[in-house]
MARDRENSE-924720 format. One record per residue (C-alpha): residue number from 1; z, x, y. Coordinates in Angstrom, 2 decimals. Layout:
BEGIN
+-----+---------+---------+---------+
! pos !      up !    east !   north !
+-----+---------+---------+---------+
! NUM !       Z !       X !       Y !
...
+-----+---------+---------+---------+
END
This chain:
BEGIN
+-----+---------+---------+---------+
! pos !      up !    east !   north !
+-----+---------+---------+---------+
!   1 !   37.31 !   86.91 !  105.92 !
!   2 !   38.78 !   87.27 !  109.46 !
!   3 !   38.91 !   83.91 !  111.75 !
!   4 !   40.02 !   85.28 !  115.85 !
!   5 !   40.04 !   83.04 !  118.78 !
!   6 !   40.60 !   84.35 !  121.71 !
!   7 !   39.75 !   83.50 !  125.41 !
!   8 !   41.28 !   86.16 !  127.03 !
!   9 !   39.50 !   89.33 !  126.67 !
!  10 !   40.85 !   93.20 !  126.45 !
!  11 !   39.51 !   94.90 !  129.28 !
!  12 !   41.85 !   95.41 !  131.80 !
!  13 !   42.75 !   98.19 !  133.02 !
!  14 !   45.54 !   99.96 !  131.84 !
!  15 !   47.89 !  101.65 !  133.90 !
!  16 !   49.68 !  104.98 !  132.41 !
!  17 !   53.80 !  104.87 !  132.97 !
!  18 !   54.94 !  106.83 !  136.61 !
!  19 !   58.17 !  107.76 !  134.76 !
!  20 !   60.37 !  106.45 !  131.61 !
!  21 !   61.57 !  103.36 !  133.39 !
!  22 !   57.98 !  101.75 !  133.12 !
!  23 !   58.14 !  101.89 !  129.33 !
!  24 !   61.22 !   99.45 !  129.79 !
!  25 !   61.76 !   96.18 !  129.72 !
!  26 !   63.83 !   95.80 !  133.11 !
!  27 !   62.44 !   99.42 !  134.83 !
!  28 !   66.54 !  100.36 !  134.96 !
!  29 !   67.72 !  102.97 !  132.83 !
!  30 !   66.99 !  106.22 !  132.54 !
!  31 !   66.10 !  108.55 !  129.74 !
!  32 !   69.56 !  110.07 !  129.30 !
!  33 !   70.92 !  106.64 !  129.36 !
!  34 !   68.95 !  105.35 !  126.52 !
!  35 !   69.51 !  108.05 !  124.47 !
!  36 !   73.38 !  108.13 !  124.53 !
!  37 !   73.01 !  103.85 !  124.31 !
!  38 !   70.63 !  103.19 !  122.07 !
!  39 !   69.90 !  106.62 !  120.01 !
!  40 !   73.58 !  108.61 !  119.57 !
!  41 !   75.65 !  105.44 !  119.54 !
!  42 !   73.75 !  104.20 !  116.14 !
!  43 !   73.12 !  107.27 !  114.92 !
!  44 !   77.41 !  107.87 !  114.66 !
!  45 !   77.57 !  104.18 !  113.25 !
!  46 !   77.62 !  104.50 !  109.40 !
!  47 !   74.61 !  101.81 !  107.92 !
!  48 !   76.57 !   98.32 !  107.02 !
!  49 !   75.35 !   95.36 !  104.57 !
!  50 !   73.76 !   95.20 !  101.27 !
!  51 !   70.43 !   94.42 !   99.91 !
!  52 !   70.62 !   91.08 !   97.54 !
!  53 !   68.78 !   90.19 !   94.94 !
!  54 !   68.15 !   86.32 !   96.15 !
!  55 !   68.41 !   83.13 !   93.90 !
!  56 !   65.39 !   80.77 !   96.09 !
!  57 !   66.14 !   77.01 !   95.40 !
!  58 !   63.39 !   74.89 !   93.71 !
!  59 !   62.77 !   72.69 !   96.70 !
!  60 !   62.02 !   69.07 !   96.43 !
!  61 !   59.13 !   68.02 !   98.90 !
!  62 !   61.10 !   67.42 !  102.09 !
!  63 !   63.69 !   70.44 !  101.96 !
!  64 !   63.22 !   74.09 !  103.22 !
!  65 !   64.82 !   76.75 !  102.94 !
!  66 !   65.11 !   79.24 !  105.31 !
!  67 !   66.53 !   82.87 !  104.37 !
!  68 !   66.84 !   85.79 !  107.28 !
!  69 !   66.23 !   88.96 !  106.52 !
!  70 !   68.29 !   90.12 !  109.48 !
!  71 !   66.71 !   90.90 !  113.08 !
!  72 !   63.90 !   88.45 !  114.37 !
!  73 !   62.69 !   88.13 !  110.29 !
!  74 !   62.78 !   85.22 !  108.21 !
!  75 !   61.60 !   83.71 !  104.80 !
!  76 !   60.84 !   80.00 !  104.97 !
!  77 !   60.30 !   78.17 !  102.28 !
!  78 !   59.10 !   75.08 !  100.81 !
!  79 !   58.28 !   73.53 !   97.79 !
!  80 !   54.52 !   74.63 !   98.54 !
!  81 !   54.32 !   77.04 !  100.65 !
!  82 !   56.24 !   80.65 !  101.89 !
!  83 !   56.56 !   81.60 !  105.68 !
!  84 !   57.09 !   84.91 !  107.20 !
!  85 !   58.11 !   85.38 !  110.45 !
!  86 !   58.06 !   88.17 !  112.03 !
!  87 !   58.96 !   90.61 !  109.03 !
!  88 !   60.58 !   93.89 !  109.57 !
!  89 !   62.49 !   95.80 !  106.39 !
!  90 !   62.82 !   99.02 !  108.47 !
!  91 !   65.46 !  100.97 !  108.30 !
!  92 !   64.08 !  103.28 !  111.36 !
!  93 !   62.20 !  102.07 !  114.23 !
!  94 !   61.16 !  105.84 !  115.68 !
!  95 !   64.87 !  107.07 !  116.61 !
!  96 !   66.23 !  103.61 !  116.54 !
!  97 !   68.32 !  103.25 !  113.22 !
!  98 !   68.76 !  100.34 !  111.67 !
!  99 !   72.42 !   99.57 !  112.13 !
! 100 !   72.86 !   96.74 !  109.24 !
! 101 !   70.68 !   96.68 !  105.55 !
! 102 !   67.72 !   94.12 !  105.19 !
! 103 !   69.35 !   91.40 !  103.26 !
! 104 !   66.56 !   91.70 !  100.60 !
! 105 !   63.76 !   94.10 !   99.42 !
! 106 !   60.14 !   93.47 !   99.94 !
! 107 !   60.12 !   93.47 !   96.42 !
! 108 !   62.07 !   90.46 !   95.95 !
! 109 !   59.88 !   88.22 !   97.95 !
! 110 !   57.96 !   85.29 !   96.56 !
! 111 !   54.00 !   85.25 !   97.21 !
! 112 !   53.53 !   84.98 !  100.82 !
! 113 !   51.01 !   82.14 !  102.34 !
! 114 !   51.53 !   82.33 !  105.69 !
! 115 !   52.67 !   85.24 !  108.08 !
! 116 !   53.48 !   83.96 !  111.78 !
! 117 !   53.91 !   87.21 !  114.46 !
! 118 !   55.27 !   86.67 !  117.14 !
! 119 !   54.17 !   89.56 !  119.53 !
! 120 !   53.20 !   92.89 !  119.55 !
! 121 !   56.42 !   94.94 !  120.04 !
! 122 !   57.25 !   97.43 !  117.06 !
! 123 !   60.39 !   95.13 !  116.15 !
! 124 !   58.58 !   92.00 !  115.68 !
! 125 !   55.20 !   93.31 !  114.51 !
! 126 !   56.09 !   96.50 !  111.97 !
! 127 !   52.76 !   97.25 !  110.44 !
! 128 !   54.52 !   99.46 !  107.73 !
! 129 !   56.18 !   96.67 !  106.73 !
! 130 !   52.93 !   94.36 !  106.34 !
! 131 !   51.08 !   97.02 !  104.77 !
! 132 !   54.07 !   96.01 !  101.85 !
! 133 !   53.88 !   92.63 !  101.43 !
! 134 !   52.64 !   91.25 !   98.97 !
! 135 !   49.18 !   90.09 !   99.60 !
! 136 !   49.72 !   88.07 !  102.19 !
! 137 !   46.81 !   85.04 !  103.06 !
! 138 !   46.74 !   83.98 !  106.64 !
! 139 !   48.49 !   85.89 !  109.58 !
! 140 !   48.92 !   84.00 !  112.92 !
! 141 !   49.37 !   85.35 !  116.34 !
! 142 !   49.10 !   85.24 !  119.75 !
! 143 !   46.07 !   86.44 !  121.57 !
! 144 !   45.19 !   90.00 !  121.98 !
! 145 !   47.14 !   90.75 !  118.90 !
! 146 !   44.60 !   90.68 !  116.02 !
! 147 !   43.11 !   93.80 !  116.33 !
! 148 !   46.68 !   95.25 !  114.99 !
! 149 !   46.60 !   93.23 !  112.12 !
! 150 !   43.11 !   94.60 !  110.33 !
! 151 !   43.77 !   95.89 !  107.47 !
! 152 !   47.13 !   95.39 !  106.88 !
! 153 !   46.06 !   92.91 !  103.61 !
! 154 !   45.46 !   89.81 !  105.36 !
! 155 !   42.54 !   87.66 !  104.20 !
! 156 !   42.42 !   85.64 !  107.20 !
! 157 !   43.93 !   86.26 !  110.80 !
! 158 !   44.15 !   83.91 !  113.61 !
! 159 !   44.93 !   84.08 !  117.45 !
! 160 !   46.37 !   81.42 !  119.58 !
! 161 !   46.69 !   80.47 !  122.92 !
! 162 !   50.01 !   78.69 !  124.45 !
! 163 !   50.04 !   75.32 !  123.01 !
! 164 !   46.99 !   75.91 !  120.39 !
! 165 !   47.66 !   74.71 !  116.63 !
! 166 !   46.21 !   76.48 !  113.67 !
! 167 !   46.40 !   73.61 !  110.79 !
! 168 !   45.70 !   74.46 !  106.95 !
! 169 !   46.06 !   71.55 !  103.96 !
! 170 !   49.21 !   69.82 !  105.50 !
! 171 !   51.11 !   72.58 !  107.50 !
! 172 !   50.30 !   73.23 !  111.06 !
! 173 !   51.45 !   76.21 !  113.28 !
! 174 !   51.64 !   75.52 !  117.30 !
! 175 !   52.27 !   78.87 !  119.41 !
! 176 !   54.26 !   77.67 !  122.46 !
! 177 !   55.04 !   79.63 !  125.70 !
! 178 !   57.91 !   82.23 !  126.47 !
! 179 !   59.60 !   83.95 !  128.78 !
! 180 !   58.91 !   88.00 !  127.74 !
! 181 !   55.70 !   90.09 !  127.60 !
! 182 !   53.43 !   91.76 !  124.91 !
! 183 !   52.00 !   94.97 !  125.58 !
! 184 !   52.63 !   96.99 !  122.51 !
! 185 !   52.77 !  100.75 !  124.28 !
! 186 !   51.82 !  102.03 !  127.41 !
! 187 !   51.75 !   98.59 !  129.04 !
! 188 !   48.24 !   96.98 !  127.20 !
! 189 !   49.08 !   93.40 !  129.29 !
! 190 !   45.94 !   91.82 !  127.18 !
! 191 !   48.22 !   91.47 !  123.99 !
! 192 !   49.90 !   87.97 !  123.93 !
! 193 !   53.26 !   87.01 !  123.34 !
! 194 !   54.92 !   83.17 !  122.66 !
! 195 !   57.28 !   81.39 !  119.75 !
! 196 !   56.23 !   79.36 !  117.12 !
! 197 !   57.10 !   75.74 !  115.92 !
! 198 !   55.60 !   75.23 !  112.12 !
! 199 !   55.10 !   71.92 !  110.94 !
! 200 !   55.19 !   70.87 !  107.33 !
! 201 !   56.16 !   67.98 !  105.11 !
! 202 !   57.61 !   65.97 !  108.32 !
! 203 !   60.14 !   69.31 !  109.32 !
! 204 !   59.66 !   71.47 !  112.38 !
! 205 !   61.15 !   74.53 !  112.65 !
! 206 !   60.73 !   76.41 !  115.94 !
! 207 !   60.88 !   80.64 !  116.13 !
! 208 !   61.57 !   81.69 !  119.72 !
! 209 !   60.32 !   85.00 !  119.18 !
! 210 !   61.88 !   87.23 !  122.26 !
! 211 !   62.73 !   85.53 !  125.23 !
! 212 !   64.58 !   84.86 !  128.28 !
! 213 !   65.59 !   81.42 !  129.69 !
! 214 !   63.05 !   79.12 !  131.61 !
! 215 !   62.57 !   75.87 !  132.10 !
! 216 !   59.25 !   75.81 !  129.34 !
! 217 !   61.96 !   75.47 !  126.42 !
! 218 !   62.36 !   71.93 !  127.82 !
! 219 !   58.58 !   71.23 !  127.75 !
! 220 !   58.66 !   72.37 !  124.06 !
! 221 !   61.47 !   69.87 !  123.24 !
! 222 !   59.29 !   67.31 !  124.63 !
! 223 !   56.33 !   67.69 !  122.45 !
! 224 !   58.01 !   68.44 !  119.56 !
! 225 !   61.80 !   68.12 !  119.63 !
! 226 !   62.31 !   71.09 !  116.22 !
! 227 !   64.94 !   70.05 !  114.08 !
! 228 !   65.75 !   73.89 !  113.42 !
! 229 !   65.72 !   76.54 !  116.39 !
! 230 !   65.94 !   80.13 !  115.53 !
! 231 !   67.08 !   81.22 !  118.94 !
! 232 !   67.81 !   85.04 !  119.70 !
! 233 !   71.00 !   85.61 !  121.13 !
! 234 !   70.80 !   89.71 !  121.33 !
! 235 !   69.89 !   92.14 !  123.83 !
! 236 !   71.55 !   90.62 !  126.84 !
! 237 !   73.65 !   93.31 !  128.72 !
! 238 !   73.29 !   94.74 !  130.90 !
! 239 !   72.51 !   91.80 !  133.29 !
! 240 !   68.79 !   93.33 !  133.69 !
! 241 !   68.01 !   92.31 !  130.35 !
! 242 !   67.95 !   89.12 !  130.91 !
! 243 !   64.87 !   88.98 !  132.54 !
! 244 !   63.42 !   88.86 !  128.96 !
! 245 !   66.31 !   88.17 !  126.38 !
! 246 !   68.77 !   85.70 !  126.15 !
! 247 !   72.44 !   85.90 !  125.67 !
! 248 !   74.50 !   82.71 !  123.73 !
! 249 !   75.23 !   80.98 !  126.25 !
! 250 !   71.92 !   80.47 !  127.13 !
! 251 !   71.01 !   79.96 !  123.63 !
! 252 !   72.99 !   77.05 !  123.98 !
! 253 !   71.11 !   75.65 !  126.59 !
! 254 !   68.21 !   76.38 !  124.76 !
! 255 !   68.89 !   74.17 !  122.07 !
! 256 !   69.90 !   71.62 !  124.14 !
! 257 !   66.82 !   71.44 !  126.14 !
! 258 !   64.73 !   71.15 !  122.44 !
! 259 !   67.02 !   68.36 !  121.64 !
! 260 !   67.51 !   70.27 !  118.19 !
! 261 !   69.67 !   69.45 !  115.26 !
! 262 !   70.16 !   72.82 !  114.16 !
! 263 !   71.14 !   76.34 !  115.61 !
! 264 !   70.34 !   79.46 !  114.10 !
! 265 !   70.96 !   82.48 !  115.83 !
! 266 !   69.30 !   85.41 !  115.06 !
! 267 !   68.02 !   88.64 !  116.92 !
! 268 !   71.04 !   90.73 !  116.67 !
! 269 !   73.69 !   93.33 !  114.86 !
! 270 !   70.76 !   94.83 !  112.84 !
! 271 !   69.65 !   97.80 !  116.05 !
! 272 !   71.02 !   98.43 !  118.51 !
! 273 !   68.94 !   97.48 !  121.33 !
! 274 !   71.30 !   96.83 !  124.57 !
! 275 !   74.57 !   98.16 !  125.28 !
! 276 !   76.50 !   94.97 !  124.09 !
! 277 !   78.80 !   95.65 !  121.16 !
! 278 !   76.63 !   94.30 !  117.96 !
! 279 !   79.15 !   92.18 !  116.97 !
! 280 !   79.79 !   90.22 !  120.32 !
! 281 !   76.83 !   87.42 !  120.19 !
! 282 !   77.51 !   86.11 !  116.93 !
! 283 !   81.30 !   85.98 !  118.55 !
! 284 !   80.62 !   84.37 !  121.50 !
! 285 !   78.28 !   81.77 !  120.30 !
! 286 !   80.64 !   80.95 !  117.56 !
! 287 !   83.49 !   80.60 !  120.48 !
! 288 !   81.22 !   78.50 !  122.94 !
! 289 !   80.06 !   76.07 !  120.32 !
! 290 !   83.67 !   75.17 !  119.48 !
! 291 !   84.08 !   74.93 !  123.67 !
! 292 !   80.86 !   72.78 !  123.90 !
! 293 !   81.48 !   70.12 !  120.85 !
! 294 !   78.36 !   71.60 !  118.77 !
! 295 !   79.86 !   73.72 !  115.99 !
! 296 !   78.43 !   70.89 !  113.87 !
! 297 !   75.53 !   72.44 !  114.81 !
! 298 !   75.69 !   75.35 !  114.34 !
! 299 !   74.42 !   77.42 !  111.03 !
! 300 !   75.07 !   81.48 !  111.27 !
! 301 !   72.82 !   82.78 !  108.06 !
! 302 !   74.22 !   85.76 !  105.85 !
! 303 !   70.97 !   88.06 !  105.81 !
! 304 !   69.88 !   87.78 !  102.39 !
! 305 !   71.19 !   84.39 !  101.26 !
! 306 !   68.71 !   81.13 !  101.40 !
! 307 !   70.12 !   78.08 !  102.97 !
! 308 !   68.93 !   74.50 !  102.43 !
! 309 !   68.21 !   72.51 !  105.09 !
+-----+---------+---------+---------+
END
């Protein structure tokens, strides 16, 4: 059974690329550029990191916990029900290589209920890796992005507008506004894009999918001030970038603007997908926390390990 809701309809016109630079993000580097960057760099970088074989916590109702699988992915979990966002266990993405190991197999993951997508792009929505899981019950997206999602296993999928809720029993899924865009190739503009905040047994966890900074993380703090923010902190240099990804230090404003408790970076050292070393944003948040007072607040996952919350 397939639920879509959609008010925005498919029909546009699409426009075919002038050159390489209109299949990018910021329109600013070209093809021999992006090859030596983002191709021949990783493919000289030996693979790094292990898959685990995870121990999940029996959860009391009340706790989650939240496990990344490295990238944009995560498992959350809680005493009734298992989350995927935005799963991706590839270790190729065409010629981009996967830099650092899933921290688990597909094969180690509990029965999934709920499957939240975040937008269209291959690193967020990686069909071979839905095809995998393991039966998977409801998928939830933005608009324009269900048609990608038949048959992949799903038995129900829904589409959301900015600030929509899909609820089901006592969990509830809002998809809230970003700063990015969603065609998936060759610039399909009717495919949606946004973050997620999931609500269940009084926690809210917000995913910020891919985005830059704007002021709408401050209207999502005021209707729902998340206790957890997965924030990406990857993909920020060169400066262009950040018309649509974020670096730390705007991470950091970020979470301040959601008046969050917790900060969990993610969105990095897995590919290489900017010309920032992939070890720098974990760095630099770490060092501007300490500067800013909120190392408190701050919890950096090891891919593969769960973490109570």
């Amino acid at each position: 059974m397939t639920s879509l809701h959609s008010n925005k309809g498919s029909s546009r016109r699409r426009h075919l690329p002038r050159s390489f630079k209109d299949l990018t993000p910021s329109q600013h580097f070209n093809p021999r550029t992006f090859f030596r960057e983002m191709v021949w760099k990783a493919l000289l970088t030996r693979r790094i990191g292990q898959h685990k074989k995870p121990t999940f916590p029996k959860l009391s109702p009340g706790e989650v916990a939240l496990t990344w699988i490295g990238h944009a992915s995560f498992l959350a979990q809680f005493s009734d029900l298992n989350v995927l966002i935005d799963p991706n266990f590839a270790n190729w993405l065409f010629l981009l290589k996967r830099i650092k190991r899933a921290g688990l197999k597909i094969k180690d993951l509990p029965p999934i209920d709920l499957v939240l997508l975040t937008h269209a792009h291959f690193d967020h929505f990686h069909k071979p890796t839905l095809r995998r899981l393991p039966a998977p019950k409801i998928g939830v997206m933005p608009w324009g992005v269900g048609d990608l999602a038949h048959g992949l296993g799903f038995d129900r999928i829904i589409e959301l507008q900015w600030w929509e809720s899909f609820s089901h029993g006592d969990w509830k899924v809002t998809l809230t506004p970003s700063k990015h865009w969603g065609a998936r190739v060759l610039r399909d503009e009717h495919r949606g894009y946004g973050g997620f905040v999931l609500e269940h047994h009084g926690r809210l966890i917000f995913h910020a999918g891919d985005s830059a900074y704007f002021d709408g993380f401050k209207e999502i703090g005021k209707r729902f001030s998340p206790e957890i923010a997965l924030l990406p902190i990857g993909a920020y240099y060169p400066e262009s970038f950040r018309r649509v990804h974020m670096g730390p230090d705007e991470a950091i404003r970020v979470f301040r603007d959601l008046q969050a408790r917790w900060l969990v970076p993610m969105h990095y050292g897995s590919f290489r997908l900017s010309f920032e070393e992939l070890d720098d944003p974990p760095r630099w948040l770490s060092e501007l926390c300490q500067r800013n007072g909120l190392s408190h607040h701050l919890r950096i996952l090891e891919e593969g390990v769960p973490q109570v919350f």
